[in-house]
C-alpha positions in Angstrom: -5.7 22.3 5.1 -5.3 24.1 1.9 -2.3 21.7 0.3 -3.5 17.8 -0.3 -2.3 15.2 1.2 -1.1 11.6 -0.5 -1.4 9.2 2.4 -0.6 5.2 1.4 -1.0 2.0 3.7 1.7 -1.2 3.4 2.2 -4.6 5.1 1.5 -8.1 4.3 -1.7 -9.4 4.1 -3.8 -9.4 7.4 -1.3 -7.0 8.9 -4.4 -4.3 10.0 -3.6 -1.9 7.5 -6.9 -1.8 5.6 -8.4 -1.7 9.5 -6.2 1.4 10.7 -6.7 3.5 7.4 -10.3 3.2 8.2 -9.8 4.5 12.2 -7.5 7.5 10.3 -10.3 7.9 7.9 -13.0 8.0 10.5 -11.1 10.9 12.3 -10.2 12.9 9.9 -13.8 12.7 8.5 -14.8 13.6 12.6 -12.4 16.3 12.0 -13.8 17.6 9.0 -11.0 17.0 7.1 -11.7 16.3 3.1 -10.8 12.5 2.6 -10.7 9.9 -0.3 -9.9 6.4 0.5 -9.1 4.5 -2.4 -6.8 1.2 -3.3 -4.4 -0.2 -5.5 -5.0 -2.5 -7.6 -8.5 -2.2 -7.9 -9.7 1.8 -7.8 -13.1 2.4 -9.7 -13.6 1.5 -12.8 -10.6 -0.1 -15.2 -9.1 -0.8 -11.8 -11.6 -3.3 -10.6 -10.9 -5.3 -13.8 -7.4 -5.3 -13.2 -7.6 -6.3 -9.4 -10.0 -9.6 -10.5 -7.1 -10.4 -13.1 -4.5 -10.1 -10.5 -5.8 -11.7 -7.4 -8.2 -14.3 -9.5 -6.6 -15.6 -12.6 -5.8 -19.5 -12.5 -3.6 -19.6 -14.8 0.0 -18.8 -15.0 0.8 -15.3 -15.2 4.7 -14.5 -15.8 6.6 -12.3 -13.0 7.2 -10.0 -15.6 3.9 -9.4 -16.5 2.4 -9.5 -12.8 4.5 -6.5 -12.2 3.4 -4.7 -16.0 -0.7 -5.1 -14.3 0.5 -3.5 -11.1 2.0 -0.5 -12.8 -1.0 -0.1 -15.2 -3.4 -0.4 -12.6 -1.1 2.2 -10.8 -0.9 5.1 -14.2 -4.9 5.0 -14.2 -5.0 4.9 -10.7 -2.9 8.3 -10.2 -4.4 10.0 -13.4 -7.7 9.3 -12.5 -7.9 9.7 -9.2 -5.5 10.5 -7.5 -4.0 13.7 -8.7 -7.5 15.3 -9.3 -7.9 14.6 -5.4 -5.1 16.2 -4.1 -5.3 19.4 -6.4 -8.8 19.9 -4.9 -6.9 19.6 -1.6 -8.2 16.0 -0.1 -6.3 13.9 1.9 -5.9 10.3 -0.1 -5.6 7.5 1.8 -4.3 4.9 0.0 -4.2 1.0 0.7 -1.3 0.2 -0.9 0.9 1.8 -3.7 4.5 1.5 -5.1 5.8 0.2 -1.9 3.9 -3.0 -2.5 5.3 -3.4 -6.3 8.9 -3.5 -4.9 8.3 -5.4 -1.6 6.1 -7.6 -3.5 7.5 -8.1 -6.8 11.0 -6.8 -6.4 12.5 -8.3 -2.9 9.2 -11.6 -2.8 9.7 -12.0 -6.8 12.8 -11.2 -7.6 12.2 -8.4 -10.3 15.1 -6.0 -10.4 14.2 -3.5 -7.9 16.2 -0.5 -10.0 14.1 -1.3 -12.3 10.8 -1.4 -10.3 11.8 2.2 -9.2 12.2 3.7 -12.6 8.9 2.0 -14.3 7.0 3.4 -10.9 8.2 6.6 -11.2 6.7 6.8 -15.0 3.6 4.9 -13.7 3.2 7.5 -10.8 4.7 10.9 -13.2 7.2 11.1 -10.1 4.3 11.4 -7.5 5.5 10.1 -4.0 2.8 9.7 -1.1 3.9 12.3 1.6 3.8 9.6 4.3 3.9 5.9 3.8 2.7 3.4 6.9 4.3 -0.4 6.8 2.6 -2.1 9.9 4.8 -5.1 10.3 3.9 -8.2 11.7 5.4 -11.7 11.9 4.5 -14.0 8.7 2.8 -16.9 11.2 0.6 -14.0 12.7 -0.5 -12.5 9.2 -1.1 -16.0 7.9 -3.0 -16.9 10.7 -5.2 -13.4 9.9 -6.3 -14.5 6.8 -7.5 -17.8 7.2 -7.8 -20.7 5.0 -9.4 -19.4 1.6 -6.5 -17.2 0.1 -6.2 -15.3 -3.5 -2.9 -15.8 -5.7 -1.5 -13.8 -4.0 -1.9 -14.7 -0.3 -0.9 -18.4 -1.6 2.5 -17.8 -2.5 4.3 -19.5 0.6 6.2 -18.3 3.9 9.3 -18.1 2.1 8.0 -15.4 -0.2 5.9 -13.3 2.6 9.6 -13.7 4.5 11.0 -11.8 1.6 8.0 -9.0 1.8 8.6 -8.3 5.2 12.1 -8.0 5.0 11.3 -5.8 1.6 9.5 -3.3 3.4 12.3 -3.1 6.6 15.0 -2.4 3.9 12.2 0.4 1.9 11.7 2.3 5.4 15.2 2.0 6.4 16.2 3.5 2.7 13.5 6.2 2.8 13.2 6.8 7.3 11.5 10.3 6.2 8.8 8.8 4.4 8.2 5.4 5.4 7.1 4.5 9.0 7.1 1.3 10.3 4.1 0.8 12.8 4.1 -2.5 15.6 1.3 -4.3 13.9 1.2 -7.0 16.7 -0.2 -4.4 19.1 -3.6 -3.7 19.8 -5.4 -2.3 17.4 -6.3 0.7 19.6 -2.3 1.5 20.2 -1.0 1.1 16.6 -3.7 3.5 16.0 -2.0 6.3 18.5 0.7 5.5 16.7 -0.3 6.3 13.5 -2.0 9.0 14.6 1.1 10.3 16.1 2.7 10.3 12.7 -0.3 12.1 11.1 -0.2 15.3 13.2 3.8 15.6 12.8 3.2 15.9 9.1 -0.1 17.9 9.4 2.0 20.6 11.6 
């Protein structure tokens, strides 16, 4: 595959996502396919700094400025990495991108999402992955995934991960091309055919 590929990974916490682009990465790698796996928040280097901020600050942090660390995290994240990677003509797999800033903090927080959508598009200089994944999964089920010790993030209440969910349903029905939704409550052997499934159309 001459062209690059930009590859990104949604759902709520203890969805499988970070599990399934790890079986996509493992084939492709069997396939000798050129792969970079990478996250956001929290790619190499500035990243990392930015993740521990996000997920482990105790103190208050304003909705506004939440969403600002996402899209920072996000510019350094495409400049850095991301772009170089798909010129050399990688496939990026990505756990999580924009779609988490506007399920997150635009349908959980109530950010404006117009406005989400135009800051991400200067974060990202108009890049859009060329095929997104949200594995959905009921909130009791995720919940119960991740298990008693939870970051800021994962401790923001069902109410708000009801919000998410229903955030990512209204992104992939917006965007059907792009966005996928995957059966997360399925065994992790036949989500993978499915997203495997969605690979090879867009390799074709």
């Amino acid at each position: 595959m001459s062209k690059g590929l930009f590859i990104t990974f949604e759902g709520a916490d203890g969805c499988g996502k970070t599990t399934q682009l790890n079986l996509l990465r493992e084939y492709l790698q069997n396939n000798n396919f050129d792969v970079l796996v990478t996250r956001e928040p929290g790619a190499k280097g500035l990243g990392e700094k930015l993740r521990d901020i996000l997920l482990n600050y105790d103190g208050e942090v304003s909705n506004r400025c939440e969403s600002f660390l996402f899209l920072a995290d996000r510019a350094q994240h495409i400049d850095t990495i991301v772009k170089p990677a798909i010129e050399k003509g990688q496939i990026v797999l990505c756990d999580r991108h924009t779609d988490s800033t506007v399920a997150y903090q635009g349908y959980g927080r109530g950010i404006d999402i117009d406005q989400i959508n135009k800051l991400n598009n200067i974060a990202t200089d108009g890049l859009k992955p060329d095929l997104t994944f949200v594995f959905d999964i009921d909130i009791e089920t995720s919940m119960s995934r991740v298990g008693a010790e939870k970051d800021r993030m994962e401790s923001a209440g069902n109410e708000f991960f009801n919000r998410v969910r229903n955030g990512y349903l209204q992104i992939a029905k917006n965007e059907p091309q792009r966005v996928k939704v995957i059966d997360a409550t399925k065994s992790i052997d036949k989500v993978f055919e499915s997203v495997l499934k969605e690979f090879n159309i867009l390799a074709q």
